[in-house]
Kinemage of the C-alpha trace (Angstrom):
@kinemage 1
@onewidth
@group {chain A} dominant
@subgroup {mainchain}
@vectorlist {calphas} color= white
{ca unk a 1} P -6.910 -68.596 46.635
{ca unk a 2} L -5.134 -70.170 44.016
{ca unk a 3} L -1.976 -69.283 41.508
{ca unk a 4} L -2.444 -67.326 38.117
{ca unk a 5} L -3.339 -69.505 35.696
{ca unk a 6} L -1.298 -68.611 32.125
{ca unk a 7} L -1.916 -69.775 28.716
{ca unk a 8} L 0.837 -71.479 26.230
{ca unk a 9} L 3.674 -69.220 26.443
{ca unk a 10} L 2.587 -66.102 27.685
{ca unk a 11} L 3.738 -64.951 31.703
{ca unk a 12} L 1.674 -64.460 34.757
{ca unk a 13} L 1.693 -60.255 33.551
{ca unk a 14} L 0.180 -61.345 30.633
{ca unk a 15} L -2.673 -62.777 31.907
{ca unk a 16} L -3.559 -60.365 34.188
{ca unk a 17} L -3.219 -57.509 31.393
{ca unk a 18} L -5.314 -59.239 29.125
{ca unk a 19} L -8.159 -60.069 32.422
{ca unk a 20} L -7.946 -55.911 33.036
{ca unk a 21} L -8.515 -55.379 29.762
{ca unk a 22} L -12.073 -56.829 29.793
{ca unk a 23} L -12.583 -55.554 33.003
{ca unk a 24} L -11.847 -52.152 31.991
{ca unk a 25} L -13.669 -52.406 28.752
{ca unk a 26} L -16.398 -54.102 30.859
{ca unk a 27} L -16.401 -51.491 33.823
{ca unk a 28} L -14.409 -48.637 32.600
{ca unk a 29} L -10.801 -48.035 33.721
{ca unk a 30} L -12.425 -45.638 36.890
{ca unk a 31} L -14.966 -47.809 38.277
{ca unk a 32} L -12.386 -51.008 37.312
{ca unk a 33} L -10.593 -51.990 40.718
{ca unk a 34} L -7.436 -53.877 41.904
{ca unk a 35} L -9.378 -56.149 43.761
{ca unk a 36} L -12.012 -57.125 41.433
{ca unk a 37} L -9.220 -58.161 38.957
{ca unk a 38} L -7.547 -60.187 41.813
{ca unk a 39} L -11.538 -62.071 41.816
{ca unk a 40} L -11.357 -62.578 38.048
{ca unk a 41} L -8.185 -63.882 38.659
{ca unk a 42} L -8.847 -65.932 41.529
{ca unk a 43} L -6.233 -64.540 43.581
{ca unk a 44} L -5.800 -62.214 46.757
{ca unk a 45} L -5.140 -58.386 45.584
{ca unk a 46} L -1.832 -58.326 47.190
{ca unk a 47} L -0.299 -60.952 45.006
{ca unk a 48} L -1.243 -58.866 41.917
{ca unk a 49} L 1.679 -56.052 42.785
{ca unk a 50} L 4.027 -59.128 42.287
{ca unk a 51} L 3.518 -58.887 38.779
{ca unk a 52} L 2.280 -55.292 37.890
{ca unk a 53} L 3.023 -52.027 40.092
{ca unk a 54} L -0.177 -50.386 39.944
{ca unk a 55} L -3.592 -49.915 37.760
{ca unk a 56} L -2.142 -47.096 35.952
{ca unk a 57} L 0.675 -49.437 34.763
{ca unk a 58} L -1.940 -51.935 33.631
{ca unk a 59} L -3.531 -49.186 31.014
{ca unk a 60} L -0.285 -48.478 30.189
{ca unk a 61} L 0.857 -51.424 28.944
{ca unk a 62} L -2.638 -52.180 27.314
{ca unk a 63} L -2.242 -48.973 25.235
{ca unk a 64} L 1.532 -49.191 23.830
{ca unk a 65} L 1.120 -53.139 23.530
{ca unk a 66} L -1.982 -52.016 21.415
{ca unk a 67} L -0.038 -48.991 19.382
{ca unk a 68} L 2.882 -50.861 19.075
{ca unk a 69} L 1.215 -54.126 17.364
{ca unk a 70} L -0.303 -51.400 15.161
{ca unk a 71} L 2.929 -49.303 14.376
{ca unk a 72} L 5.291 -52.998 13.696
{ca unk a 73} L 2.191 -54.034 11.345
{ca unk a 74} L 2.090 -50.796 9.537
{ca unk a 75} L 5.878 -50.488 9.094
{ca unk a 76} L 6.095 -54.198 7.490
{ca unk a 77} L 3.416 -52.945 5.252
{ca unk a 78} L 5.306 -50.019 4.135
{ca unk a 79} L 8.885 -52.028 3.505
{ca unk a 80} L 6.902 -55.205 1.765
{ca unk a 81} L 7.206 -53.242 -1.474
{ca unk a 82} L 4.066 -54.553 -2.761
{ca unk a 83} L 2.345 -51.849 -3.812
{ca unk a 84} L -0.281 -49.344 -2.720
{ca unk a 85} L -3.477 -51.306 -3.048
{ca unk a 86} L -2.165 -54.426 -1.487
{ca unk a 87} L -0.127 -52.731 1.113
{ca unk a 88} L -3.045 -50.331 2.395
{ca unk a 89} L -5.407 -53.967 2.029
{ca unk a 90} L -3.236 -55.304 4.732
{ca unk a 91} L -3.146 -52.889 6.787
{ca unk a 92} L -7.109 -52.897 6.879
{ca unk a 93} L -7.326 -56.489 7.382
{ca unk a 94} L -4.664 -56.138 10.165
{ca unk a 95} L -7.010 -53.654 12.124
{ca unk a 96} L -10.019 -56.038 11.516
{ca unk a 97} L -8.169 -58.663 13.048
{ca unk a 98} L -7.339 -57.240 15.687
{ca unk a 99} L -10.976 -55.750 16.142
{ca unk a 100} L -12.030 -59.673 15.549
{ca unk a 101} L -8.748 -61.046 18.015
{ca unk a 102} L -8.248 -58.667 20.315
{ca unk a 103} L -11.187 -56.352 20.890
{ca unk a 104} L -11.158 -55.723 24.796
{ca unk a 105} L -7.424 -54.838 24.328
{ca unk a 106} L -8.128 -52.427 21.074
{ca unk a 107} L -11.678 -50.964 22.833
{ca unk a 108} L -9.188 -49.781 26.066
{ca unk a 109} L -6.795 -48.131 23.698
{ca unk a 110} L -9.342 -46.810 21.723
{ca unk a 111} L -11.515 -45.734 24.543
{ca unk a 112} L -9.537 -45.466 27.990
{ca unk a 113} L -6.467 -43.615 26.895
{ca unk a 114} L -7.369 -40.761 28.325
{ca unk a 115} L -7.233 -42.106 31.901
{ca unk a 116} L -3.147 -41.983 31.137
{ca unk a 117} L -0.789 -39.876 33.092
{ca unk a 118} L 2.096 -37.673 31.452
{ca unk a 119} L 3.754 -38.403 30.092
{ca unk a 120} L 2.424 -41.483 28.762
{ca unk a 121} L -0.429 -39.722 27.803
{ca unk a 122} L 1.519 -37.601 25.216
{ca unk a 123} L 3.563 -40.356 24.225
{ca unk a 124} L 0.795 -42.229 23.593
{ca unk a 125} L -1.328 -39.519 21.640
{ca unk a 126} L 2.200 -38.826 19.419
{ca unk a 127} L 2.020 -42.485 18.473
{ca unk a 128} L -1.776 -42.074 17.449
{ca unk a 129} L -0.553 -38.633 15.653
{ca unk a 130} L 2.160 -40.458 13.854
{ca unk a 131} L 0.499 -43.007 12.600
{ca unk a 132} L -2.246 -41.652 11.162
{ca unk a 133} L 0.067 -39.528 9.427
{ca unk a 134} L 1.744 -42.619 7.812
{ca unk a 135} L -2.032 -43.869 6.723
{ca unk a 136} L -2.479 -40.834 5.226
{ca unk a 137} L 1.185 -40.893 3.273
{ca unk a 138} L 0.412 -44.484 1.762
{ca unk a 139} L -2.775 -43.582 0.423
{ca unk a 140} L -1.630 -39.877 -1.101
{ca unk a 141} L 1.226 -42.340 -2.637
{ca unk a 142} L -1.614 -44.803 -3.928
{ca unk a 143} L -3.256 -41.256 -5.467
{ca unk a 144} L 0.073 -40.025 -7.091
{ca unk a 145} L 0.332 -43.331 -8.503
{ca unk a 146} L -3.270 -43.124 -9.712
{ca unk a 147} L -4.002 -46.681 -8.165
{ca unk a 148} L -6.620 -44.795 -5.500
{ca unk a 149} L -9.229 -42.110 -7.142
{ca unk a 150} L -8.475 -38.654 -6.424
{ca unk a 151} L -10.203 -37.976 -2.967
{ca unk a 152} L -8.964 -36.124 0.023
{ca unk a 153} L -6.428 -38.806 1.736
{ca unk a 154} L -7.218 -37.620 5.268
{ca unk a 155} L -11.122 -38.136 4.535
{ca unk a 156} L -9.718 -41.936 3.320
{ca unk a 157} L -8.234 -42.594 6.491
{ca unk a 158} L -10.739 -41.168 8.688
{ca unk a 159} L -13.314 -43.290 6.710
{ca unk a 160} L -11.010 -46.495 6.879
{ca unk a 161} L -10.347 -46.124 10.457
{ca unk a 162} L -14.410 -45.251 11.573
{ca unk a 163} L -15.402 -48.384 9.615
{ca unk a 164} L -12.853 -50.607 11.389
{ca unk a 165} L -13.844 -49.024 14.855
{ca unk a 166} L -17.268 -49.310 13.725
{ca unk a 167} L -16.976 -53.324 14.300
{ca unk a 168} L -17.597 -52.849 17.985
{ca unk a 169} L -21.246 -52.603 17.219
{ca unk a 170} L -20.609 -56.770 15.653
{ca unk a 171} L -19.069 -57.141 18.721
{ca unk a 172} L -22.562 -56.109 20.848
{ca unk a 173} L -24.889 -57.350 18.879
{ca unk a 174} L -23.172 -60.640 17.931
{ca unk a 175} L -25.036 -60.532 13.873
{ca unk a 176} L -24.886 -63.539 12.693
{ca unk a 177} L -21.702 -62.591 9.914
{ca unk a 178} L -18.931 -64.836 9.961
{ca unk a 179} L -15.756 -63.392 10.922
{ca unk a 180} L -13.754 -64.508 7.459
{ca unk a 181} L -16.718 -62.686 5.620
{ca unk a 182} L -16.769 -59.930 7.516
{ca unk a 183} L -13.547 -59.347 6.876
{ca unk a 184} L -13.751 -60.413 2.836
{ca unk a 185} L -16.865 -57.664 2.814
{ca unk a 186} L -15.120 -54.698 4.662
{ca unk a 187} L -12.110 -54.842 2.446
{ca unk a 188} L -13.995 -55.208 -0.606
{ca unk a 189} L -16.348 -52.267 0.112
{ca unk a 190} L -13.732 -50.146 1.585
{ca unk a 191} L -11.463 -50.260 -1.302
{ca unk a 192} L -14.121 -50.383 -3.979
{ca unk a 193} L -14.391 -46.414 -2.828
{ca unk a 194} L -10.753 -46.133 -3.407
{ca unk a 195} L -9.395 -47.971 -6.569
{ca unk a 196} L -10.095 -46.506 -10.221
């Protein structure tokens, strides 16, 4: 068997966090084993506990890498100053690029939190909580300032957030939309049903 091959700048834990994360988007985090990563990684298992201490650590650090990329994105949204339209824009093209960019990473923190233990698992789920919270803030502010119509701002945010997650049905059937105008389209028709 041979070494861990890394990308440009990124460490041997890298690699094999971003290799679970397909396999556990592939397989499920359950059915997902130490071993079969070691395969996809063209190592022997034993080598893996070099880099990571368990399988439970790998979810971890797929989730919070996830939520954190998501919370730093959202809170140099918020301090950019550049207004409620623009700022909740970027945010939505942030979570299609990482939909487009990162998908087996988002689709395990999207889909195989649950698998955490405590109390990562309530960290984790406070994270979720908070942010949403934050979504919902920017776009009651975009209402106040009567830059968004007057609609419920929870009912925005679960619509902006469904549509986004919605891309992992592009992702399984592969329709022929190119990524830069599936992202152009999504932003236009998401905030066409929010700005007056």
């Amino acid at each position: 068997m041979s070494k861990i091959v890394t990308a440009k700048n990124t460490s041997k834990k890298d690699a094999i966090i971003l290799r679970a994360s397909g396999l556990f988007k592939n397989k499920g985090y359950n059915a997902a084993s130490m071993r079969e990563l070691a395969e996809s990684l063209g190592v022997e298992a034993p080598s893996l506990y070099n880099h990571i201490g368990s399988k439970s650590e790998l979810l971890q650090a797929i989730c919070f890498k996830v939520a954190e990329e998501f919370t730093s994105q959202l809170h140099q949204a918020e301090i950019s100053h550049k207004g409620s339209q623009a700022t909740v824009e970027a945010i939505i093209r942030f979570h299609i690029r990482m939909m487009v960019e990162h998908y087996d990473e988002v689709f395990v923190a999207n889909h195989e939190w649950k698998h955490l233990k405590e109390p990562y698992l309530s960290d984790f789920l406070n994270q979720r909580r908070t942010y949403e919270k934050k979504l919902v803030a920017l776009v009651e502010k975009g209402i106040t300032e009567r830059v968004f119509r007057n609609i419920n701002p929870y009912v925005v945010v679960l619509n902006l957030l469904s549509a986004v997650r919605g891309l992992e049905f592009w992702h399984r059937h592969k329709n022929k939309v190119d990524t830069q105008e599936l992202e152009e389209d999504m932003v236009t028709h998401l905030l066409t049903g929010m700005v007056n």
